[in-house]
C-alpha positions as CSV (number, residue, x, y, z in Angstrom):
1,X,0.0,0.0,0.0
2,X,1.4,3.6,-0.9
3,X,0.0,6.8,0.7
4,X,-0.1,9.9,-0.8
5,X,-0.4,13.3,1.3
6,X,-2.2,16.1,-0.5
7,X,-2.3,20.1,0.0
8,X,-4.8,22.2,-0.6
9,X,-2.9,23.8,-3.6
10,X,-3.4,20.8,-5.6
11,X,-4.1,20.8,-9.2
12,X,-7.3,18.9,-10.5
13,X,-6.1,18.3,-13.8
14,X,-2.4,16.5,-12.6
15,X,-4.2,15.3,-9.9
16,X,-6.8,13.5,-12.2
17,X,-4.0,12.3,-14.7
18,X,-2.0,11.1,-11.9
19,X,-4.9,8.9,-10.4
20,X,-6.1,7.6,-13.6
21,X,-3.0,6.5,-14.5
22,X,-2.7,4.3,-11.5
23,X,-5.9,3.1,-12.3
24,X,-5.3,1.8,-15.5
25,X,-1.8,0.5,-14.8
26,X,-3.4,-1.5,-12.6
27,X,-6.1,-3.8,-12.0
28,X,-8.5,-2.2,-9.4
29,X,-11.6,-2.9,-8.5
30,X,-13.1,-0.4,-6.7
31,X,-12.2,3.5,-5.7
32,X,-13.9,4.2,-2.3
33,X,-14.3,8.4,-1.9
34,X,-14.8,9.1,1.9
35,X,-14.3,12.6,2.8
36,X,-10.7,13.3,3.1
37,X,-9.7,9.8,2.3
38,X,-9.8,7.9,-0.8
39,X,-9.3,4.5,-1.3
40,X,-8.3,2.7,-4.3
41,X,-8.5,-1.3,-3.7
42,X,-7.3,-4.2,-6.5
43,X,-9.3,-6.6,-7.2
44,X,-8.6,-8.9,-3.9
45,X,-10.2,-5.6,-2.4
46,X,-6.6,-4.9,-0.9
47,X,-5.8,-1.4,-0.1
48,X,-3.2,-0.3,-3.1
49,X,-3.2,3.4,-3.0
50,X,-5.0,5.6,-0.2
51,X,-5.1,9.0,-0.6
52,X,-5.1,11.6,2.3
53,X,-6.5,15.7,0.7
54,X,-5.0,17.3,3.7
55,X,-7.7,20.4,2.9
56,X,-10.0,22.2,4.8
57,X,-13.5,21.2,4.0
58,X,-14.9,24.5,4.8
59,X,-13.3,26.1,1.7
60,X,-15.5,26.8,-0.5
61,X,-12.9,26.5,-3.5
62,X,-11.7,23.4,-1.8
63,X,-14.8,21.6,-1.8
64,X,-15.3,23.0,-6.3
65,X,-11.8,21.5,-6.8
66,X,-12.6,18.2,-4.8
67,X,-16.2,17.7,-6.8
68,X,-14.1,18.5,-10.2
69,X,-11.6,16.1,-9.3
70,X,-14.2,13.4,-8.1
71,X,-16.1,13.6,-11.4
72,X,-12.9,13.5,-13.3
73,X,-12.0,10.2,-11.8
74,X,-15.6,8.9,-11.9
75,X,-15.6,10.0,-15.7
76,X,-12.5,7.6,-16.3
77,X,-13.8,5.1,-14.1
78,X,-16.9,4.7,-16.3
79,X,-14.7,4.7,-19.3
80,X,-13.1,2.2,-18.4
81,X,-15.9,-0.2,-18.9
82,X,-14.9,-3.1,-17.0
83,X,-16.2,-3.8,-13.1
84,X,-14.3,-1.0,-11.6
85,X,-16.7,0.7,-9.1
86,X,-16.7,3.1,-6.8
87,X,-18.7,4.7,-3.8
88,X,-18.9,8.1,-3.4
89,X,-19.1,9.9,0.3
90,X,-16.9,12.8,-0.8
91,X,-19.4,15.1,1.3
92,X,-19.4,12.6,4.5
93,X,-17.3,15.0,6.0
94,X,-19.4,17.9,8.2
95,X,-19.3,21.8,7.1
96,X,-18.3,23.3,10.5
């Protein structure tokens, strides 16, 4: 399992390449958005990449660039047209 820390400043666009790249070099099974954390299991449903967005959710802008990025990957995920899922909780994480 690898984990990657990321800022705030992040860019969707690299970020997006950069995740579905890993998901089509390897074979993964499912992407699990929680909040903060995302998941991306192979198909054993073992834990191969997990991402930590060390943002704060109560950024407006943050929350925009999270969405983009979240539909970006979905986007891929559904192009990929094989059994890759995902489950999306991106806003399971409370506005304070």
């Amino acid at each position: 399992m690898k984990e990657i820390f990321i800022a705030d400043d992040f860019s969707v666009d690299e970020l997006t390449e950069k995740i579905s790249n890993l998901m089509s070099k390897w074979s993964i099974k499912m992407l699990d958005i929680n909040g903060p954390s995302w998941v991306i299991y192979d198909q054993d449903m073992e834990v191969k990449f997990l991402f930590f967005f060390e943002v704060d959710f109560n950024d407006i802008e943050t929350r925009i660039k999270l969405e983009d990025l979240k539909l970006n990957v979905i986007h891929h995920i559904e192009s990929l047209k094989d059994d890759t899922a995902y489950r999306d909780n991106l806003l399971n994480h409370p506005i304070l």
